[in-house]
C-alpha positions in Angstrom: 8.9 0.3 2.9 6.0 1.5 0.8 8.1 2.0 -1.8 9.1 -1.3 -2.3 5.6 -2.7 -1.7 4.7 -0.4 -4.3 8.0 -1.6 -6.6 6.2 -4.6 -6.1 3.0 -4.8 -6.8 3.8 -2.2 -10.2 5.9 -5.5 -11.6 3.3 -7.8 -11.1 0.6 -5.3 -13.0 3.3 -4.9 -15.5 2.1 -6.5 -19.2 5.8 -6.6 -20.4 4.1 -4.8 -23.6 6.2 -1.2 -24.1 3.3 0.1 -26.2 1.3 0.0 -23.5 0.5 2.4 -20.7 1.5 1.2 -17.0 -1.7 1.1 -14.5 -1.6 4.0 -12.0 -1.6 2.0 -8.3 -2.7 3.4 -5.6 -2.1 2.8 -1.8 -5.5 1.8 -0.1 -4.2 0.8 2.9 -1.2 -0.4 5.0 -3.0 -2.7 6.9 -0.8 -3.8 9.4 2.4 -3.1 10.8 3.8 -5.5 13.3 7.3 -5.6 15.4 7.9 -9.4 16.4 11.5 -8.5 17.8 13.5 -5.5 18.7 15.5 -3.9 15.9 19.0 -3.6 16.5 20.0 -0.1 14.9 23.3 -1.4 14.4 22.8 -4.8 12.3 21.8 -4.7 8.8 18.4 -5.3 7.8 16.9 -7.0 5.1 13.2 -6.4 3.5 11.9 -8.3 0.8 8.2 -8.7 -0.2 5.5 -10.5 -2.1 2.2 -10.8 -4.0 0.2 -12.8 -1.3 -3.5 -11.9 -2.9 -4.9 -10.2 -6.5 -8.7 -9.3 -6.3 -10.3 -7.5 -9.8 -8.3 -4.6 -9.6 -6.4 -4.7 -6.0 -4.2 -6.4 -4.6 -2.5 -7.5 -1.3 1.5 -7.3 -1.0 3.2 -8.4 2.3 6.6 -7.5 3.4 9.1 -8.5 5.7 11.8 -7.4 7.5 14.2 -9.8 8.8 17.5 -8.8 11.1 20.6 -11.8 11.6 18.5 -14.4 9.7 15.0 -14.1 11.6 12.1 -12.0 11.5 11.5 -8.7 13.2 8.6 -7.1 11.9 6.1 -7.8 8.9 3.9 -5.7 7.2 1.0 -5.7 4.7 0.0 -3.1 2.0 -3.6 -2.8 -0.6 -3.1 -1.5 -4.3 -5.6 -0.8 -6.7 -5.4 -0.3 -9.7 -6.9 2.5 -11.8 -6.7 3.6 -15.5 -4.7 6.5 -16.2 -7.6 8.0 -18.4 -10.5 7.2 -16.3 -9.2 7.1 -13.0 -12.1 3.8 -13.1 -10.7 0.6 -11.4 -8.8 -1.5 -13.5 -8.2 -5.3 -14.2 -4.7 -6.4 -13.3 -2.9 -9.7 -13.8 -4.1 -12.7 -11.5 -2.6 -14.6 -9.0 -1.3 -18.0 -9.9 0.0 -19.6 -6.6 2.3 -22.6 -7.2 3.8 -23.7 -3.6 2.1 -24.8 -0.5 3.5 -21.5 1.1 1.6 -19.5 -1.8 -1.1 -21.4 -1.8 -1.5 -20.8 2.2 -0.9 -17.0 2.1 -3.6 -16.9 -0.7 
């Protein structure tokens, strides 16, 4: 799970710029961890996961983990973002919600 949170929030920090070094992110925090259903150990699960909030240099990704269509737990992790050469907080791209569902989670 904190891989992929991580996965994510390394692509949205991402310049697309190969010349460029990548950020070093960090895991503040996994703020919360919450089970809405029983997991059924034999059923597939899905997780997927999101950008839901970019400060100066952190920034908030939730995930969730969904089991025959509907939820079953969520969870939410903090990055921030620190220069490779300073180990100093860093800048990293902003947040530009777009849908009401963004815009809400933002």
């Amino acid at each position: 799970v904190s891989m992929l949170a991580g996965n994510i929030a390394f692509k949205h920090s991402d310049d697309n710029n190969p010349s460029t070094r990548p950020l070093l992110l960090v895991t503040a925090s996994v703020d919360q961890i919450k089970m809405e259903k029983p997991i059924v150990l034999e059923e597939d699960m899905e997780l997927s996961g999101k950008v839901a909030w970019v400060g100066r240099s952190s920034m908030r990704i939730r995930m969730q983990f969904t089991q025959g269509g509907s939820k079953v737990m969520g969870a939410a992790f903090t990055f921030v973002a620190r220069d490779r050469n300073t180990s100093k907080s860093t800048p990293i791209n902003p947040l530009m919600p777009i849908s009401e569902e963004e815009k809400r989670h933002y």
